[in-house]
N, C-alpha and C positions, 0 to 999 in steps of 0.2 A: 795376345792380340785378338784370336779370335775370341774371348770373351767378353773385350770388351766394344767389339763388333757386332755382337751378339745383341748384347745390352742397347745399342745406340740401336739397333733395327728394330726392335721389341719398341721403343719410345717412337723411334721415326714412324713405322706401322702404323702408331695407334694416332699419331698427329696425321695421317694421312685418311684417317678414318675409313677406309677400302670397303663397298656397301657389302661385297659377295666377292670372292675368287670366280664365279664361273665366268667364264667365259676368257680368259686370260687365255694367249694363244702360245700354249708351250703342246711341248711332246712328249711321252712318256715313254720309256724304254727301261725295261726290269732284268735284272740277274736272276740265276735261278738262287734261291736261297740256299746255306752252308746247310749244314748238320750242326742240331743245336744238341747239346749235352751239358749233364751239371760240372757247373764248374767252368765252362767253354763258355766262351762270348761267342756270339753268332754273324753271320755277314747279314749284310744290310744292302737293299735296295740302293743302286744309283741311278741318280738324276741326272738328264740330259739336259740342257734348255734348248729351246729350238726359237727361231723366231716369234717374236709375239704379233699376235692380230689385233689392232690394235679399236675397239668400236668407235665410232665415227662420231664426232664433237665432243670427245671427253672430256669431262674437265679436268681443272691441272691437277688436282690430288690424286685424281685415278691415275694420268697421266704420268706424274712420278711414281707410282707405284711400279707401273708396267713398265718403268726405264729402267726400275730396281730389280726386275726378277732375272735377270741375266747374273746380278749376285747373288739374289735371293737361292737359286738350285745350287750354286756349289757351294753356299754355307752349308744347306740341308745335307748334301753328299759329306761335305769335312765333319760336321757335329753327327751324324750318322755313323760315321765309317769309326766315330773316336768311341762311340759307346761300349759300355762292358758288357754290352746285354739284352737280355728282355725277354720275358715270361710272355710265351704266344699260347691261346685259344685259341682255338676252329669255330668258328660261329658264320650266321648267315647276319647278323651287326654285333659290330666290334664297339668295347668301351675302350679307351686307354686308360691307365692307369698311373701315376706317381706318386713312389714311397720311396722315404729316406731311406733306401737300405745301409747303405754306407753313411757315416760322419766327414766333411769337410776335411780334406786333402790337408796335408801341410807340406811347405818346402816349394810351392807352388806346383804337388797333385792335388787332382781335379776331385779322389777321391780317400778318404780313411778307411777306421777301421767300421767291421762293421755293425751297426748296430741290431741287437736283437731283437729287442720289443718297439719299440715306435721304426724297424723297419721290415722286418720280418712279420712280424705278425699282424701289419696291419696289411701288410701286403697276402700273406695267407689268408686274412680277413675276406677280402676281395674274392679271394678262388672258393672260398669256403661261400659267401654271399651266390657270385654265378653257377657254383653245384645246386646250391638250393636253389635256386630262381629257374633252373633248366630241368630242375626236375620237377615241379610245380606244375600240372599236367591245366591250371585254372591260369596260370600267370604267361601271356606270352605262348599259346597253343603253336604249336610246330613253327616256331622261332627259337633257334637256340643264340645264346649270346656268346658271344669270343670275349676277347679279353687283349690286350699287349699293354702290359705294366713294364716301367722304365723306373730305373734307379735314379733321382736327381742329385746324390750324395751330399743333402742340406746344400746346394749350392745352388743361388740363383739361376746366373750366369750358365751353370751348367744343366741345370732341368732345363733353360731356354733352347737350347742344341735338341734335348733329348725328345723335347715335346713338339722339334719340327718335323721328327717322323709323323706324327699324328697328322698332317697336312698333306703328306707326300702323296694321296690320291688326291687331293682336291688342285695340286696343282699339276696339269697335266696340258698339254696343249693339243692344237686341232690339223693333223695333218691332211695327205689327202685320201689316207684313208685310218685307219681305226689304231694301225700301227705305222708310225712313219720308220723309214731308216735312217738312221745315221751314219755315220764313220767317226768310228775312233781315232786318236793318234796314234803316228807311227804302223796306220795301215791293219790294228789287230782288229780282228771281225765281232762286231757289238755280238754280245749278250741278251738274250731274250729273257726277262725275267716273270714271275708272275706279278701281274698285278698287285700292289701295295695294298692292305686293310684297310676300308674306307673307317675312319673311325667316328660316331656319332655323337661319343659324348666323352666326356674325361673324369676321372674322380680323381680329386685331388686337388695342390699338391697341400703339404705336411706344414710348414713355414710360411707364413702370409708374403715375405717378402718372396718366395717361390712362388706363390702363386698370383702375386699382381705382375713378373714379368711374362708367366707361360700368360694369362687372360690377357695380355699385350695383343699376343699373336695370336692365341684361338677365339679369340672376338671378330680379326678379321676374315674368317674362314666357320663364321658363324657356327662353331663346334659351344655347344653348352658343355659347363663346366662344374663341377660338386665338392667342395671341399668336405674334408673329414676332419681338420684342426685349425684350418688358417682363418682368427678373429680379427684380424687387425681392423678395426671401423673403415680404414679409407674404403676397404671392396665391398663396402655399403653403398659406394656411388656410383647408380646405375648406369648416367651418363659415358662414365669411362671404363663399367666392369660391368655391362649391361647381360653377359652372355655368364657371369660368375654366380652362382646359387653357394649355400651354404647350411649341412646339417646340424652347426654349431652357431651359439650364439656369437654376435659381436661381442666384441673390444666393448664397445658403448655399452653393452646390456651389463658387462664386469665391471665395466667403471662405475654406472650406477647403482652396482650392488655393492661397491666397495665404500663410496661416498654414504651410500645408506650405514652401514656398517661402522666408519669412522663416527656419522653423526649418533648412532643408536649408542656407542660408546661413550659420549662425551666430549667426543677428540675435536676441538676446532682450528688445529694449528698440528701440518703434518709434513714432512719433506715428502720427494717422490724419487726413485730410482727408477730407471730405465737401460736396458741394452740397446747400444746405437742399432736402428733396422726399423723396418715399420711395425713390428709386432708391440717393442718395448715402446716406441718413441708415440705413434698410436696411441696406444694402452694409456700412456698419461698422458697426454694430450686431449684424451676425453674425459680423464677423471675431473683435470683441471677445470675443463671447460663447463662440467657438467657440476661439481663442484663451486664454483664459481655463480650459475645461472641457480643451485639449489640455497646457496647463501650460508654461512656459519663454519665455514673451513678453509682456512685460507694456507697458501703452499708456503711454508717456510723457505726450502730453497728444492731445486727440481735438477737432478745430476743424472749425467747422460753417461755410460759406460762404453766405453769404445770398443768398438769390432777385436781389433789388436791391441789390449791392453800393454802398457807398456812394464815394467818391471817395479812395482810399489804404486802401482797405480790404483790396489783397491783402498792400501793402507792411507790414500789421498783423498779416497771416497769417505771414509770414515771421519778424517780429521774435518773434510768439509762438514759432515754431518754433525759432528761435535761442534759449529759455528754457532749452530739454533738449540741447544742442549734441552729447551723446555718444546720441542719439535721431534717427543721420543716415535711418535708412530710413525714408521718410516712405509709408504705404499710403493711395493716392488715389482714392476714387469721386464722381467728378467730371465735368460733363459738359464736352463739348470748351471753348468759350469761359474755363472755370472754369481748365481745365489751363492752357491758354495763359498767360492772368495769372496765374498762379502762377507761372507758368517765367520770365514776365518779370519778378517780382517779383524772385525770385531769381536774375536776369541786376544787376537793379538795385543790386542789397544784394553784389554782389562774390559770390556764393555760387553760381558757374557750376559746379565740381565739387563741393559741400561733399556735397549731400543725395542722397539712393540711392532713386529713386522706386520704386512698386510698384506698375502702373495696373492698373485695373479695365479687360471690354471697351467701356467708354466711348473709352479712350484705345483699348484693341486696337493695331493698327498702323496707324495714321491717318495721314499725314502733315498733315493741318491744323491738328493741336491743338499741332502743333514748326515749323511754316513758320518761317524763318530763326529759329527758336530751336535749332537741335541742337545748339549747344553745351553748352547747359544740360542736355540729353534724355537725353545720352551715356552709357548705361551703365543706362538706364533699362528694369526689364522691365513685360513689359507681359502681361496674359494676354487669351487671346479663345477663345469658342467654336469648336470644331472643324470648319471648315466647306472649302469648295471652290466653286472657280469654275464657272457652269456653261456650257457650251461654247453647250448649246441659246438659251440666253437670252442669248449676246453675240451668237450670229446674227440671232435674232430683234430685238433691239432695234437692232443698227445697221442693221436693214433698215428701220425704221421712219421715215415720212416723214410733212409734213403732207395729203399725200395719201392715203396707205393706214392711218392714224390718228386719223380724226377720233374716233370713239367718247372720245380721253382729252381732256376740255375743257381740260385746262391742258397738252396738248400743246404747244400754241402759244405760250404761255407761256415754254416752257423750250424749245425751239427758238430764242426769240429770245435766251434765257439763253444758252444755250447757243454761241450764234454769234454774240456780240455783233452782234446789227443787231436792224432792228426792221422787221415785215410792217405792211403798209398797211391801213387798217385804215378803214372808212366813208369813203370818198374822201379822206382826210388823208394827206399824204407824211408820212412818217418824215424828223425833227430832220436838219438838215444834217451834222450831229458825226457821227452814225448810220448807217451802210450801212445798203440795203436789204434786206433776206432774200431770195433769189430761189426760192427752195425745194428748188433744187437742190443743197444741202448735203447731207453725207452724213457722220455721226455715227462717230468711231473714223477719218473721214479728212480731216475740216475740221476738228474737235475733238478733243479728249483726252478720252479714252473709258476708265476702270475699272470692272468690277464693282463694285456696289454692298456692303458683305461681307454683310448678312442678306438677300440676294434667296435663297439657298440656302433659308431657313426662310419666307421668305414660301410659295414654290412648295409645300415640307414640310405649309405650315398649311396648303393648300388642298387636296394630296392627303390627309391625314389626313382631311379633314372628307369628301372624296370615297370615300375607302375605306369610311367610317362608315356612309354612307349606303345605299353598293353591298350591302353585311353587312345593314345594315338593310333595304333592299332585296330581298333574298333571300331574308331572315326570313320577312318579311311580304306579299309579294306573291312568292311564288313560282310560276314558271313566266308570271308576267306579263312584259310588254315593256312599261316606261314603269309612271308611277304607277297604283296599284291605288287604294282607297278606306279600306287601313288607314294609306296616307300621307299622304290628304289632311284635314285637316290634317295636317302632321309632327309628330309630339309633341316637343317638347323632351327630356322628362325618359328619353324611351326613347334617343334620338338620342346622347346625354351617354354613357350605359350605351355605344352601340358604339364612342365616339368612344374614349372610357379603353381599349377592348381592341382598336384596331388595331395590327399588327404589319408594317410591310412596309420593302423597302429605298428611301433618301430617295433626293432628287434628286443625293444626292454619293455614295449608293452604303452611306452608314448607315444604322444601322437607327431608324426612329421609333417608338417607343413611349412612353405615358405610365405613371406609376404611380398610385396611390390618389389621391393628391390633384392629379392633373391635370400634374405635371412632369415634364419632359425629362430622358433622364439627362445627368450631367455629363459633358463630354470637353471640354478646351480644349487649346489651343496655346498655349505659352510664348514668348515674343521678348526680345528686349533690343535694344535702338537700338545700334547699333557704330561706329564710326570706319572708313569706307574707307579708303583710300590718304592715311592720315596727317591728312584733313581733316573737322573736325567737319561741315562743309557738304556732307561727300557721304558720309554715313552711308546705313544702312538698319535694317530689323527682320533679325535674323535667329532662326530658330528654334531654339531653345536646349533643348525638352523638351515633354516632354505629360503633361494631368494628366487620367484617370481610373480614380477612386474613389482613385490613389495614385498618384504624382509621381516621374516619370522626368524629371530634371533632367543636361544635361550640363553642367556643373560646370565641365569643361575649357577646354569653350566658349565660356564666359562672358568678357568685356572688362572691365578696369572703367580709370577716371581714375588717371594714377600706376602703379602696378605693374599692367600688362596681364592676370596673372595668381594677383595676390593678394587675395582676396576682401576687401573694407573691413568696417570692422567697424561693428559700431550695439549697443552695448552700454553699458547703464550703468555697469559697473564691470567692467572690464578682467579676465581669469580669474587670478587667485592662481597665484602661483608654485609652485614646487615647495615642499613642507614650510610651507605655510601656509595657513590655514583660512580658509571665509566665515564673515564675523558678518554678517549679515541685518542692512538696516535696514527696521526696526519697519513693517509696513504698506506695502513695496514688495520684491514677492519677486525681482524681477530686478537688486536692486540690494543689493551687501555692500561691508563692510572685511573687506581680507586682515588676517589676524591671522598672525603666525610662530609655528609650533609652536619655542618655544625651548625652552634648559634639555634637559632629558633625555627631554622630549615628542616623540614623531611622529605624523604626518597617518595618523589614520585611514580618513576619505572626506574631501572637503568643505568639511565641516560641523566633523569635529571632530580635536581635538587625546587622544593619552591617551599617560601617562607610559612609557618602557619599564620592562622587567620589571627587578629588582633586577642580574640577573646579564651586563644587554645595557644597549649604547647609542645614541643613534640616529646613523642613517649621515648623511654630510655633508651632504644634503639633505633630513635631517629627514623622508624619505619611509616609512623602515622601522627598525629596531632589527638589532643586531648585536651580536656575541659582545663582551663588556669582556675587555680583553689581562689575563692573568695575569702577576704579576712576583715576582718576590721577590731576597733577598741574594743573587746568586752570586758563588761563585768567583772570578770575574773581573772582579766588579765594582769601579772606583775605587773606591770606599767600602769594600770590602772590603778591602783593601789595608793601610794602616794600622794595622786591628787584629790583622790577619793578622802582621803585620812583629811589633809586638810582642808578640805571644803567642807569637811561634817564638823572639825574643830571651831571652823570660820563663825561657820552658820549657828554652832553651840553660842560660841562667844558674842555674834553679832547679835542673837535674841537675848541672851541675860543682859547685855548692855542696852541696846530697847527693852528692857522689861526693867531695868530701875530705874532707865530716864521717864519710862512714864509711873512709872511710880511714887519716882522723887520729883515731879514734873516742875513741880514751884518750888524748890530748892536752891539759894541763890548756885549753887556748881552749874546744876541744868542750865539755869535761866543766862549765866552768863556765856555760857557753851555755845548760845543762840542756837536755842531748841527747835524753832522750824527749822533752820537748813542742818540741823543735827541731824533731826530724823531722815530728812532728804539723803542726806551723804550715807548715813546707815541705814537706807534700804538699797542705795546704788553699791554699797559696802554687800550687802546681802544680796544681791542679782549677782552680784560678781562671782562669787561660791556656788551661786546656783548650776551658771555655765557650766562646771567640770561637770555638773550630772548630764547636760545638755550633749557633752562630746563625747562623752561615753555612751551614752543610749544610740540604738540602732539607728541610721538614718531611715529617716523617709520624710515626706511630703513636710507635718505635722514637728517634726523633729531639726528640719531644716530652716525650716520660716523661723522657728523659734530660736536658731543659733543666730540666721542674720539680726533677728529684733534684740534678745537679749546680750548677743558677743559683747556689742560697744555699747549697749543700752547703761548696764551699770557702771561701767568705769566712764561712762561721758555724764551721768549723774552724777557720782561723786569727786572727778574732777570739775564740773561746772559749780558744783554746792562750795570747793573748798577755794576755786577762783572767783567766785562770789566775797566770800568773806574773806582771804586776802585782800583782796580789789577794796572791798569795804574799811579795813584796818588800815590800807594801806591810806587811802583817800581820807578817810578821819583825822589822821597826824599828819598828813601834809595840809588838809584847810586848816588844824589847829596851830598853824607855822604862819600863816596871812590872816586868819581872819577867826572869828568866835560863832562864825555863822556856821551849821553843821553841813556839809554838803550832802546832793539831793540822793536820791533810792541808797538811805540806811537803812531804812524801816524793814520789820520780817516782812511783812508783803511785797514792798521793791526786790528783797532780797529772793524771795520766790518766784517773783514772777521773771526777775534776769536766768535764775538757774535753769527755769523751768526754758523760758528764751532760747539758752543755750543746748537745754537736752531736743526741743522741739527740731534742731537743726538735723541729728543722728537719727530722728524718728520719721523724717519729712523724709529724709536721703533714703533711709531701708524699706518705706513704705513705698518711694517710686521705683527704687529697686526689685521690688517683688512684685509688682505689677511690670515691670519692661519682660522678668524674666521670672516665671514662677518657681519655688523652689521645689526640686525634686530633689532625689537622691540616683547617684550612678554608679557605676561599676568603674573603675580606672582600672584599667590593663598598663598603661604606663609608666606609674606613679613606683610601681615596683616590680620591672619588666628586666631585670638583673640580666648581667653577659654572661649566667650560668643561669640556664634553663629551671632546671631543676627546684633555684630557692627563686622562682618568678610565681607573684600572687595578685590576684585581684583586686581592687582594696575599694570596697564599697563607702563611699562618704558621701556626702552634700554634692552639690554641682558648685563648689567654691574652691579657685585655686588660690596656693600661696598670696595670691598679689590680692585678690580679693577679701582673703579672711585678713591678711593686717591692714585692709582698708577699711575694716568696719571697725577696727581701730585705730584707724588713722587718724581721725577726729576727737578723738580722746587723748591722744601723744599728745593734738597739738594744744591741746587745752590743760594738759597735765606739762608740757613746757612754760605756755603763758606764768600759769601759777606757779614755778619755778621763780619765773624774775618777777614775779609782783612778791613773792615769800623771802627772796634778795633784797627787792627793795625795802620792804617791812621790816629787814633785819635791825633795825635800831629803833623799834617799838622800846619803850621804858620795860623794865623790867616789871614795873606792876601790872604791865596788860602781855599777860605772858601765853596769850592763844596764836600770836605771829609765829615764835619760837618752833613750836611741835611741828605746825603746819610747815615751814621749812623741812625742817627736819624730815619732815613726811615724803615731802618731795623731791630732795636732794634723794635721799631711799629711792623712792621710786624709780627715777630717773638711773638710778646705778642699777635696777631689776631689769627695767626694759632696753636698757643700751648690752646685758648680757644678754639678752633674749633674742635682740634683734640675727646675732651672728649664727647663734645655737640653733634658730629657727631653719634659716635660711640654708646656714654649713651642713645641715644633714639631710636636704633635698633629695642625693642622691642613695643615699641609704636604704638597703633594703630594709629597713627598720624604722624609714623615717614617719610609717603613720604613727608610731608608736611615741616616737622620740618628741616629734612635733606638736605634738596634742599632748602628750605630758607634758614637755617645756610651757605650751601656752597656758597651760588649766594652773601648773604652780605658777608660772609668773603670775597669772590674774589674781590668784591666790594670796602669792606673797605680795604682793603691792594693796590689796585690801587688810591684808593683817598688818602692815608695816601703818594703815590708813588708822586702822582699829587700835591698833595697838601706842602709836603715839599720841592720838588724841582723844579716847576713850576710855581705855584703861583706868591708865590713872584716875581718872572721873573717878568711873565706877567704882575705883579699889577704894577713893577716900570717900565716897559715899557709904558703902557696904561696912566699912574696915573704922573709919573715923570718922566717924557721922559729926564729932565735936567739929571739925574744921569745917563742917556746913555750915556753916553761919553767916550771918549779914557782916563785914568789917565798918571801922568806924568811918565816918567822913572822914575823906582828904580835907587835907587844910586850904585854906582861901585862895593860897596861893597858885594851889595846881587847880585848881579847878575853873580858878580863869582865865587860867593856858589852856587849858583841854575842854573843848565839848562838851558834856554830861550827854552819855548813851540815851536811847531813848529808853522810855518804861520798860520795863521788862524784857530789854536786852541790854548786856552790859559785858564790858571785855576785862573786867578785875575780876580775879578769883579769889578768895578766901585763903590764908595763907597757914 
């Protein structure tokens, strides 16, 4: 009950924010003090209250204060009277002091066992700091310093009891004279005691959560206050811990070094462990926070360890950590015991190498918090204030005996700790199991003797608070020796003012300074647990870096489980390949899907994917864009070949057949062949063969114009020459069917000037065509822009698409159909005018080349091969429907001219008969051939 009475006063206090004690109208009446000896707890001061005086228009928060102190005296007398103790100096100003000497009670005592190094020695630390500082003939001239250190035994609740002695002169009241009397109960006659030690400042305490409830209460009673371990960031807030200094960095200054640390690793995905209290819960609460405002680490999941674990409650910690399994770096602010079961936890669970710890200076380099755990430890860093061993303080303390040390009552104590025996003690032997103590032990050579690691900041708080004083000192009693009258009393609130502007070098040779709100600046050392000679069991810390304000990490130096040299990883999602992007999931920034920039997309950052430009594509890793190949028909191309072959055969045959028709020129074969539009048809026969050379040569300007003019130039020739003279044939025998009059344009000049009619129509179209739009040549990106990157090419041609190149023979189809049904109708020419015949023939041919043509053209559009396919299919068709032109109607000419010159000959007249059924051709054109 009274502790947690305690607790609610320490809160109520600080909401009542009280400016000063003076003047509170109590009385003081003192006991003479016991006899203190080691080992013996000593008596203590009690408190009267007397009525309060109360100043006049207070207001209500002072006012409940002073309604309070009628409790407030006899907690201070009950938490008083319960203490074990307490280490008294004789001085003209008193520090007090709190060190865990003892460990947290169980069973519900207030105290355990006790500890030797974070309590003993930091508390020796203290008597060791005011010997130096009193013998300092420059520091504090005829001022000597006291001292009264209190044991808080790690307990809040209980340092709050022990730290109300430190107030017990400031609350005193105003009688009517300097001593008032009282009366006791039951008529026993008061006790005159000495005056209680005014105490002026406090070092300590050890625990953050001990030291935000003792700065509860010596805030109101304006006593400054100096930690030696307590980081927790909250007593960074001056507001509510205004009167709290500290020689050790924050919480915050560790979380920033830890968060640097995480990122200089790689790690963006980490859990957090914490022991319930404000050191643990603090501790990541700034990581987070700070974490969080630094960007690129985000918390997996954040597990709080409870004060009183329950039974398999670490093996609970574990499985939750096994939830996030790619969330190996686990950040732990945790006190020692906490560590321990955790590492055994994860000894039990098979998880000896899995997790990547990250300790707070909780862990530091401790060897207790890993006793026969370093297998688990291995690779574990750790960080701790930047501190150093101090040479003065292992002399002095292995010199210390129970002889030349009684002043520390729990000397004896840790003597026996210490040397496993036990001293005699009111005539009682010590247990038979037990050796005796002889006292001639000698500490660092009957025991194992380490520095404590915050005895450096213990010695620090006590010369800060000593330099304070000397400045203030100086101020205000200058040219005096020893206190003057403007330090008796010491003010608090002036004392605070020198304590924030002292500057001088620490006990390690650093410099101690505070800032505004009372902390230390940051400097840590960095470690990591390593493997010696192969064996997890004989590792150590080694120093791997140092963090201040910004994080010199060696990297090189680092060990880990598995590849000695390859940092592990703690990431939620693995970094994206090359040429693939992050897709975020919703609400956890440290965690994506890789996406593949596929298709014709590259990685721009990241994040995103964007198409290439029309005339690039992306390189084989999808990281950047690159020139698309240009290609086109060559020369040398397979596919060239082919058409090549027959347009040279074409062009052979089309000139030896022009080179005997005019040689045979007046030979009845020629003459009846009707040699002007013969030759017509056999040079549009010969344009045609030319083309493939036309579609194979490189485009440009020059190369283009010439495919629009010549494509349909020669096939709209030699379809107009050959629908000429069907049209002709055909019109002859049907007027020879009504009438003996020949009908009009037979003649080779009508016959010329219709064909020429008809080609004029192809030459007028291509000529306004190449004035609306001149012809160049381009680059098509899309003509073979394939769903695989890789076979995508360029394909330099004309500026003619599909629809336009068989438009320039579309005029030629439809005059190569006309002559179709005019070579239909023809079909029952006599057998002696046998030039209808071929001409059919020819065209029904034809018609069967370009009805295959039209699908093959068209069906391999999308072909990444279709420049090749296309432009071959069109060059042979042109091809084969000129040789099919050649070869029906010329040929044979030529072969009975060359071959059977006898069959050239004029035949006899027709008889009377036919000859005035039929026309008679005109001169020197005639449709019978020599048989």
């Amino acid at each position: 009950m009274l502790h947690n009475f305690s607790s609610w006063l320490g809160k109520y206090l600080y909401t009542a924010r009280l400016p000063s004690p003076q003047g509170l109208g109590l009385t003081r009446l003192s006991a003479d003090p016991g006899p203190s000896s080691a080992g013996r707890s000593e008596r203590y001061p009690v408190l009267f209250p007397s009525p309060p005086r109360l100043p006049p228009a207070a207001p209500e928060p002072m006012a409940g204060i002073l309604a309070l102190l009628p409790l407030l005296l006899p907690l201070a007398q009950a938490g008083v009277a319960g203490a074990a103790g307490s280490v008294r100096l004789a001085g003209g100003l008193t520090l007090g002091g709190l060190f865990p000497v003892h460990a947290r009670g169980a069973a519900g005592r207030a105290c355990g066992p006790l500890k030797k190094e974070q309590g003993v020695h930091r508390l020796e630390a203290m008597l060791y700091a005011l010997d130096r500082v009193n013998a300092d003939p420059e520091l504090l001239p005829g001022v000597r310093l006291g001292a009264r250190l209190l044991d808080t035994c790690s307990r809040d609740t209980y340092a709050l009891e022990q730290a109300l002695s430190f107030v017990q002169a400031l609350i005193r009241g105003r009688g009517d004279g300097d001593e008032a009397a009282v009366r006791c109960p039951g008529g026993v006659p008061p006790v005159r005691a000495a005056p209680p030690e005014r105490v002026v400042a406090v070092v300590g305490a050890s625990a953050s959560s001990v030291s935000i409830m003792v700065a509860n209460v010596l805030r109101l009673f304006a006593i400054p206050q100096i930690s030696y371990a307590s980081t927790a960031p909250e007593l960074s807030d001056s507001t509510r811990y205004d009167f709290f200094s500290r020689v050790v960095p924050p919480d915050s200054y560790q979380a920033q070094a830890m968060v640097d640390i995480v990122r200089a690793l790689g790690w963006n995905y980490v859990s957090t462990l914490a022991s319930e209290g404000n050191y643990g819960e603090s501790g990541v609460d700034a990581f987070v926070q700070i974490s969080r405002e630094a960007g690129g680490v985000c918390i997996a999941q954040s597990i709080k360890i409870p004060r009183e674990p329950k039974p398999g409650e670490f093996n609970k910690v574990i499985r939750r950590l096994m939830e996030t399994p790619n969330a190996r770096g686990i950040i732990i602010f945790a006190n020692e015991d906490d560590i321990r079961r955790v590492l055994e936890a994860a000894r039990q669970a098979n998880l000896t190498s899995y997790f990547l710890w990250v300790g707070s200076d909780s862990w530091g380099a401790k060897i207790s918090p890993i006793l026969n755990l370093e297998d688990v430890a291995v690779g574990a860093i750790t960080i701790l204030p930047k501190r150093a061993s101090i040479d003065g303080f292992d002399q002095y303390f292995m010199t210390r005996s129970l002889e030349n040390n009684r002043r520390n009552i729990w000397f004896a104590e840790f003597w026996e700790e210490n040397f496993n025996c036990k001293l005699t003690s009111s005539g009682t032997q010590s247990d038979d199991s037990t050796r005796k103590c002889t006292g001639e032990e000698r500490i660092g050579q009957d025991s194992a003797y380490e520095q404590e690691g915050k005895v450096q900041f213990v010695i620090d708080a006590v010369y800060a608070i000593a330099h304070a004083l000397h400045s203030m000192h100086q101020a205000l009693c200058p040219g005096h020796t020893g206190l003057c009258p403007a330090m008796e009393p010491t003010d608090g609130r002036t004392l605070l003012q020198y304590i924030r502007a002292v500057r001088f070098n620490g006990s390690a040779g650093t410099p101690v300074m505070f800032n505004e709100n009372g902390d230390a600046p940051g400097r840590y050392d960095i470690f990591q647990y390593q493997v010696t000679n192969g064996s997890a069991g004989s590792g150590s810390y080694q120093a791997v870096g140092q963090w201040a304000e910004t994080l010199r990490l060696d990297v090189e130096a680092l060990q880990w489980s598995g590849d000695p040299r390859e940092v592990p990883e703690s990431q939620c999602s693995l970094p994206c390949g090359p040429g693939e992007r992050k897709k975020m999931v919703k609400g956890v920034p440290c965690c994506w899907h890789c996406e593949a920039c596929d298709g014709y997309r590259f990685q721009v950052d990241e994040f995103t994917c964007e198409a290439c430009p029309g005339d690039m594509r992306p390189t084989h890793n999808h990281t950047g864009c690159r020139p698309t190949p240009v290609v086109r028909l060559s020369w040398s191309s397979p596919w060239a070949a082919p058409p090549l072959l027959l347009a040279v055969l074409g062009i052979m045959a089309t000139t030896t057949v022009v080179a005997t028709f005019v040689r045979h020129n007046n030979t009845p074969i020629v003459r009846a062949s009707g040699r002007e539009l013969s030759y017509v048809l056999l040079t549009g026969i010969f344009l045609i063969y030319t083309v493939t050379f036309l579609m194979v040569a490189e485009p440009g300007a020059a190369v283009c114009a010439a495919r629009r003019l010549f494509l349909g130039l020669g096939t709209t020739l030699s379809y107009s020459a050959l629908l000429t003279k069907t049209n002709r044939i055909y019109r002859i025998f049907e007027q020879g069917k009504r009438s003996v009059t020949p009908p009009p344009f037979i003649s080779p000049t009508s016959q010329l000037v219709i064909t020429f009619s008809f080609t004029s129509v192809q030459v007028v179209g291509v000529m306004a065509w190449m004035g609306a739009q001149p012809p160049h040549s381009v680059i098509d990106y899309e003509e073979q822009r394939t769903v695989e990157p890789e076979q995508a090419r360029g394909v330099l041609k004309c500026d003619m698409s599909d629809l336009s190149l068989v438009g320039c023979l579309g005029y030629s189809l439809l005059l190569m159909v006309t002559c179709t049904v005019y070579a239909i109708k023809a079909r029952g020419v006599p057998e002696t005018f046998n030039e209808a015949k071929p001409i059919g023939f020819t065209m029904y041919t034809t018609c069967i080349i370009w009805l295959a043509f039209v699908p093959i053209f068209f069906g391999t559009a999308q072909s990444a091969e279709k420049i090749y396919i296309q432009t071959t299919t069109l060059t042979v068709s042109l091809s084969l429907s000129a040789s099919v032109s050649l070869g029906m109607l010329y040929v044979p000419k030529t072969y009975v001219i060359l071959f059977h010159p006898e069959q050239n000959v004029q035949k006899r007249k027709r008889s009377l008969k036919t000859t005035s059924t039929v026309a008679a051709p005109p001169k020197g054109e005639g449709t019978e051939a020599p048989k």
